[in-house]
C-alpha positions, 0 to 999 in steps of 0.5 A, spaced: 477 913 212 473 917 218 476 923 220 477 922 228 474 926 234 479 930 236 478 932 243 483 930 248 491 934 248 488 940 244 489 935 238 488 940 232 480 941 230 477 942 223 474 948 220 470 948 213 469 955 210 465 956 205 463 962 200 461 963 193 467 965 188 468 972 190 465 971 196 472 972 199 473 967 203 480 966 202 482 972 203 478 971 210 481 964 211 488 967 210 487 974 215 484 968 221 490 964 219 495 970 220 491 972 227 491 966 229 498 965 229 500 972 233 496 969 239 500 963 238 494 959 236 497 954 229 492 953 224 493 951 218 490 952 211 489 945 207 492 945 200 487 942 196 489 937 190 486 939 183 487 937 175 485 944 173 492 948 171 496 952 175 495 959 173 500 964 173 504 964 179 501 959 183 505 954 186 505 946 187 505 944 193 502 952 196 497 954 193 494 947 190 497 939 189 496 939 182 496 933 178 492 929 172 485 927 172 487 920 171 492 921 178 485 924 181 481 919 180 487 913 182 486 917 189 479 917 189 478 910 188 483 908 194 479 912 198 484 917 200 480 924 200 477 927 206 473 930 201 472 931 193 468 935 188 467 936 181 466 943 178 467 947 173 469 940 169 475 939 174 476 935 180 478 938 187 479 934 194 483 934 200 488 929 203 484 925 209 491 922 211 494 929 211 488 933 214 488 927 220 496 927 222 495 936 221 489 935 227 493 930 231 499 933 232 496 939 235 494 944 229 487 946 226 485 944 219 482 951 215 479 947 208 476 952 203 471 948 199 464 949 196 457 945 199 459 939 196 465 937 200 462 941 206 456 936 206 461 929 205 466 932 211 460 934 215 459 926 214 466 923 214 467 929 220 460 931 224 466 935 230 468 939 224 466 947 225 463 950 218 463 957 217 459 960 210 461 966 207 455 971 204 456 977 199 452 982 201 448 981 195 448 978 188 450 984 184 456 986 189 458 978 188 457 979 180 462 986 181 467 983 185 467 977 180 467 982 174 472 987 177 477 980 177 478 982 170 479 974 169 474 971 166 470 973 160 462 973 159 461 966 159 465 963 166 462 970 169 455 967 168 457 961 170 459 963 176 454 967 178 449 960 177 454 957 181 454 962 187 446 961 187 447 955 187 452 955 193 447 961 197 442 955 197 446 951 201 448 957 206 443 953 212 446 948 212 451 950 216 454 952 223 454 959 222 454 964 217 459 971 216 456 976 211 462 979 208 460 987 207 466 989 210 473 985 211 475 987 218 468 986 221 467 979 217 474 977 219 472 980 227 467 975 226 470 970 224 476 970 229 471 970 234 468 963 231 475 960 232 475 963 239 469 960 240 470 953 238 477 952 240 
């Protein structure tokens, strides 16, 4: 499925945020949300379909549809995601036909997702506005990671590769952010929604 070109009756448009973990994109992408919505503007932020747990308080439906591998890869082979990633041994994705009735009905569609699905919506959906969110350096990245007091050595080293890996892939998209202060970062990123609206 192609996710159409939204153009006509201020149908919704699609934004793609990227960073990596601990780079604070959710935050951002929540505090634009809100903004967005005190000036009348509806955007939505995109419930992801994982096969990870659900950690302790999370929700179903509100912070990720969580379902088995064997139901994630059912929806991969019916072509039903938008896009889908493998990290950390479990699956992400998004919902196509959920993300094109969101945009149709006049909503934008916030997704927060890494490179890989950032480079198969930029197939799928060339009109979509892609934003990185860059720590301001490694070492802030490794303590914001390390003062989440979550994960041991092993995932925090880990992650650390993965934010390299992630940073590679910064050009590739529309606009970056550095997030070295919230309120200027997310300044930035309102602006950017302005822009592109």
């Amino acid at each position: 499925m192609t996710v159409a070109n939204h153009t006509d009756n201020r149908a919704g448009r699609l934004y793609v945020i990227s960073a990596p973990s601990g780079g604070g994109k959710t935050s951002l992408t929540r505090a634009v949300i809100a903004r967005l919505g005190e000036g009348g503007r509806i955007a939505r932020f995109s419930v992801s379909y994982t096969t990870r747990a659900a950690r302790a308080g999370e929700v179903d439906g509100v912070d990720y549809h969580f379902v088995t591998r064997e139901v994630f890869e059912a929806m991969i082979a019916r072509g039903e995601f938008l896009e889908y990633a493998r990290v950390f041994d479990r699956y992400y994705g998004t919902s196509a036909a959920e993300t094109e009735r969101w945009l149709d009905a006049g909503q934008d569609v916030v997704l927060d997702i890494d490179w890989q699905g950032a480079a198969q919506v930029r197939e799928r959906a060339p009109q979509a506005v892609t934003i990185f969110i860059r720590p301001p350096s490694r070492q802030e990245l490794e303590r914001r990671l390390r003062a989440r007091g979550s994960e041991d050595e092993a995932a925090i080293q880990r992650r650390l590769a993965e934010a390299d890996d992630e940073l590679a892939h910064a050009d590739d998209y529309d606009y970056q952010i550095v997030n070295d202060r919230f309120e200027r970062a997310l300044d930035e990123l309102t602006r950017i929604f302005e822009r592109t609206a």
